[in-house]
C-alpha positions in Angstrom: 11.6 -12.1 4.7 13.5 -10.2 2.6 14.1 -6.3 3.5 11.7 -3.8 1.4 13.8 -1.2 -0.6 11.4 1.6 -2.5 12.8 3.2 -5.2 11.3 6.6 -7.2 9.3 5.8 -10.4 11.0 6.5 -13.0 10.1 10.2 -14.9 9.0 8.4 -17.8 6.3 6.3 -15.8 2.6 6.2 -16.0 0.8 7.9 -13.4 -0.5 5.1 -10.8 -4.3 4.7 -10.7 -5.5 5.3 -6.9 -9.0 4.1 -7.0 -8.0 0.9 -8.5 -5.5 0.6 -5.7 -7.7 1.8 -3.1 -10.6 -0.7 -4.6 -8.1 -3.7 -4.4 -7.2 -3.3 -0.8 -10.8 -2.6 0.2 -11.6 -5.5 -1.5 -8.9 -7.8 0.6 -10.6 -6.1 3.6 -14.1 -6.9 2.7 -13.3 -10.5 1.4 -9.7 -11.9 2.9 -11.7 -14.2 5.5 -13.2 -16.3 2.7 -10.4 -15.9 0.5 -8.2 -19.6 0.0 -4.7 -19.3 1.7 -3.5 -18.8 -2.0 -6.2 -16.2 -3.3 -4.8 -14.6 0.2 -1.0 -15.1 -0.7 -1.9 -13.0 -3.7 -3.6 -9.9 -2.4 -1.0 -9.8 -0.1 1.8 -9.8 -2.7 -0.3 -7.1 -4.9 -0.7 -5.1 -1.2 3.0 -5.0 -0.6 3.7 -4.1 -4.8 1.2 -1.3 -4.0 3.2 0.4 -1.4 6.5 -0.2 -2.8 5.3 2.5 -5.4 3.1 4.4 -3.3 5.5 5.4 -0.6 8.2 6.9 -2.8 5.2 8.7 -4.5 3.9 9.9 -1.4 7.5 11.2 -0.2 7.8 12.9 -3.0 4.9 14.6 -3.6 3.7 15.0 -0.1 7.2 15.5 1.4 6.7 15.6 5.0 3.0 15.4 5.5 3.5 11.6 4.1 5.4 10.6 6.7 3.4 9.3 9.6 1.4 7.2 6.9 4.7 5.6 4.8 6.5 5.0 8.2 3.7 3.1 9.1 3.7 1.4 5.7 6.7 0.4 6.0 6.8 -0.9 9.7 4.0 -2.8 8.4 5.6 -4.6 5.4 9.0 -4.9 8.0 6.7 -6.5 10.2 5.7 -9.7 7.9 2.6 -11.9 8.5 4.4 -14.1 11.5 3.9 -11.7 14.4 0.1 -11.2 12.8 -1.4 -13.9 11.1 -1.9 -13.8 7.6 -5.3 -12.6 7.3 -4.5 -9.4 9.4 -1.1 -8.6 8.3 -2.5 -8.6 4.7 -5.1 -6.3 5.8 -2.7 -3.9 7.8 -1.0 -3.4 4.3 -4.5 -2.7 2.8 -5.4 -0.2 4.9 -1.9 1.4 4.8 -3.0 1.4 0.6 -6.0 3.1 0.9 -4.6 5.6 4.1 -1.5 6.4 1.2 -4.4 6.4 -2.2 -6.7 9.0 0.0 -3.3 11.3 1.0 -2.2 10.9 -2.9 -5.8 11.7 -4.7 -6.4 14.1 -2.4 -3.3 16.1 -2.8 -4.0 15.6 -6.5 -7.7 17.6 -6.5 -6.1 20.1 -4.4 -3.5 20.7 -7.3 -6.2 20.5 -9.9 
């Protein structure tokens, strides 16, 4: 499995919607065990495309209070699904989403 390399958003980006994030991986937690191995193969791709923008986003706007949750993030995706299993690898990176969207939104209000 190829190694995961983040890189920042660039300044010009849109700003990443949480709750659609955070609905997605919840969904692949509710819903992986009846998912098809390809329907599975997906959520795990869109998990993994998730945190590859959410942990430079939470480094740089959380700094060091994001660091217990994107180290685990990216032990996770390091990991890959053969130590795991598919199912629970793919919903390991799920819950690191919604653990990095809760961190980020809250942060957010708190700036608001």
């Amino acid at each position: 499995m190829p190694e995961f390399t983040a890189r920042p958003a660039a300044p010009d980006s849109l700003p990443l919607d949480f709750a659609t994030m955070a609905d997605t991986a919840q969904h692949l937690i509710d819903a992986g065990g009846q998912m098809s191995a390809a329907g599975l193969d997906t959520g795990t791709l869109a998990m993994r495309g998730h945190l590859a923008l959410l942990i430079p986003e939470a480094e740089d706007r959380l700094g060091r209070l994001a660091g217990a949750g994107a180290e685990e993030a990216r032990q996770r995706l390091a990991a890959g699904p053969d130590v795991l299993g598919p199912l629970r690898y793919a919903r390991c990176l799920a819950r690191s989403v919604i653990a990095l969207c809760t961190l980020l939104a809250d942060e957010g209000k708190r700036d608001a």
